[in-house]
C-alpha positions in Angstrom: -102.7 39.0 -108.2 -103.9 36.2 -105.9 -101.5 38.4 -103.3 -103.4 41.6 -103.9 -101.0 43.0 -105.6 -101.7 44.2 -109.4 -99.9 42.3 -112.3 -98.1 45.1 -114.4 -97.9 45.4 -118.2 -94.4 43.5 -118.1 -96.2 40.7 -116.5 -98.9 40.8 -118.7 -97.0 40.6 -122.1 -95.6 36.9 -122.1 -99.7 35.8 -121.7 -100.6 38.6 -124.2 -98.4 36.9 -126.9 -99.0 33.3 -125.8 -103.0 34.4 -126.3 -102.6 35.9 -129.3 -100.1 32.5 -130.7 -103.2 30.5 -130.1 -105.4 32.8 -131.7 -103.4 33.2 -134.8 -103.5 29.5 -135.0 -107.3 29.4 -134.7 -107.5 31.9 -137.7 -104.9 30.4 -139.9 -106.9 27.1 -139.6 -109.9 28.7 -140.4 -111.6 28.0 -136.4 -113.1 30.0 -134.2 -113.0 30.0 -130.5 -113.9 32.3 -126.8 -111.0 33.5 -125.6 -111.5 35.5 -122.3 -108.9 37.8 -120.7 -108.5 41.0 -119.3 -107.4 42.9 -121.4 -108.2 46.7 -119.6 -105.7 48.7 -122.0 -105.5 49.5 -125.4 -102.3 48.1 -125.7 -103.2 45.0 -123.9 -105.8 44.5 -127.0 -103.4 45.9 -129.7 -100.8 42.9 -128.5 -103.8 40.6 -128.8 -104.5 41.4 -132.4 -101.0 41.9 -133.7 -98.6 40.2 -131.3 -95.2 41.3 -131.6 -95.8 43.3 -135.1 -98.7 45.1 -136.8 -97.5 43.4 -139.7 -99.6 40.1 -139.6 -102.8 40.9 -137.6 -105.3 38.5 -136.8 -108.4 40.2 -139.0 -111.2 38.7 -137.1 -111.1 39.3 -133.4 -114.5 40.8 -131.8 -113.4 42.5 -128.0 -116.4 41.7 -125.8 -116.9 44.6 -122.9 -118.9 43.4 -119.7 -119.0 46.6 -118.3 -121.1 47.3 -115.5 -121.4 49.5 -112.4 -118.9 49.1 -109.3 -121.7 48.0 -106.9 -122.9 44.9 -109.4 -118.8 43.7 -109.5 -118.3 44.0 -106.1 -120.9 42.1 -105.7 -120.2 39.1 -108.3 -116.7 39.3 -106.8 -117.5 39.1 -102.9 -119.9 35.2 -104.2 -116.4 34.2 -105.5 -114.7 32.0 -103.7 -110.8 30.3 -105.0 -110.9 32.8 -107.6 -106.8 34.3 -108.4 -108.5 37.8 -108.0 -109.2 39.5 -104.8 -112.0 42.1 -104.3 -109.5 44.3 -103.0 -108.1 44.9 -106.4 -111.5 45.5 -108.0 -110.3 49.9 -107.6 -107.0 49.0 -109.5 -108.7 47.2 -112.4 -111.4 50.0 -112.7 -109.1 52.5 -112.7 -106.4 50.5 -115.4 -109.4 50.0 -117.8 -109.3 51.9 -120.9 -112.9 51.8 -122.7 -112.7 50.5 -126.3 -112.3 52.7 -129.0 -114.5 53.1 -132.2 -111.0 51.5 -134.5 -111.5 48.7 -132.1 -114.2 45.9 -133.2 -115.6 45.5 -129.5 -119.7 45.0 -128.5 -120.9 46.2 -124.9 -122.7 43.8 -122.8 -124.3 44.6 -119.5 -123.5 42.5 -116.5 -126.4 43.8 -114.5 -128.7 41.1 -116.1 -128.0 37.3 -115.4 -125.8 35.3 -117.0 -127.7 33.5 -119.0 -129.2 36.7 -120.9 -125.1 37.9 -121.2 -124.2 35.1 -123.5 -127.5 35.4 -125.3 -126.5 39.5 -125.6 -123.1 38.4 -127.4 -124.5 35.7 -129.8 -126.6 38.5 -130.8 -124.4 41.1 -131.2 -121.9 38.9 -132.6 -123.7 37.8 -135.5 -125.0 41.6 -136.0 -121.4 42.4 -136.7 -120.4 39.1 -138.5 
């Protein structure tokens, strides 16, 4: 990605399954924890929840969507500086992402406000839905 070029879902599965390893371990030890990814596809989250098989899901993962408009993400990415992603792969990552689903537990957040305000939006939203 750092190269501009866009990771594919190959790529993506060996960090899919290592993220949803540590996750499992969290919820089998009764923790919780912020994991943050990107995880634009359905199938990207449905690796997430169930790894390898549907057979063992993690039951209490909560998707987090900061959507917002292109203009406000170009501009958040354009004040980054040593970040892995280039703005010239913002197009690719809008077009790969696959809005969450009403079968998937996911809130919406706004990234138009500041950041402060975003967390604040998910700890209350989260505890709506916990």
């Amino acid at each position: 990605m750092s190269n501009g070029i866009p990771l594919t879902d190959q790529d993506r599965l060996p960090w899919l399954l290592a993220i949803n390893k540590y996750m499992k371990g969290l919820s089998k030890e009764g923790k919780s924890g912020v994991v943050t990814c990107s995880a634009l596809k359905k199938v990207y989250r449905d690796v997430l929840v169930n790894g390898c098989s549907s057979e063992d899901p993690i039951p209490d993962i909560l998707f987090v969507l900061l959507h917002g408009d292109r203009a406000v993400i170009q501009g958040r990415l354009n004040s980054r500086f040593g970040h892995f992603l280039p703005p010239s792969l913002l197009d690719s990552q809008l077009a790969t992402l696959e809005i969450p689903t009403i079968d998937e537990k996911c809130i919406q957040v706004d990234i138009k406000v500041p950041p402060a305000e975003i967390v604040d939006q998910i700890i209350e939203k989260t505890n709506l839905l916990l």
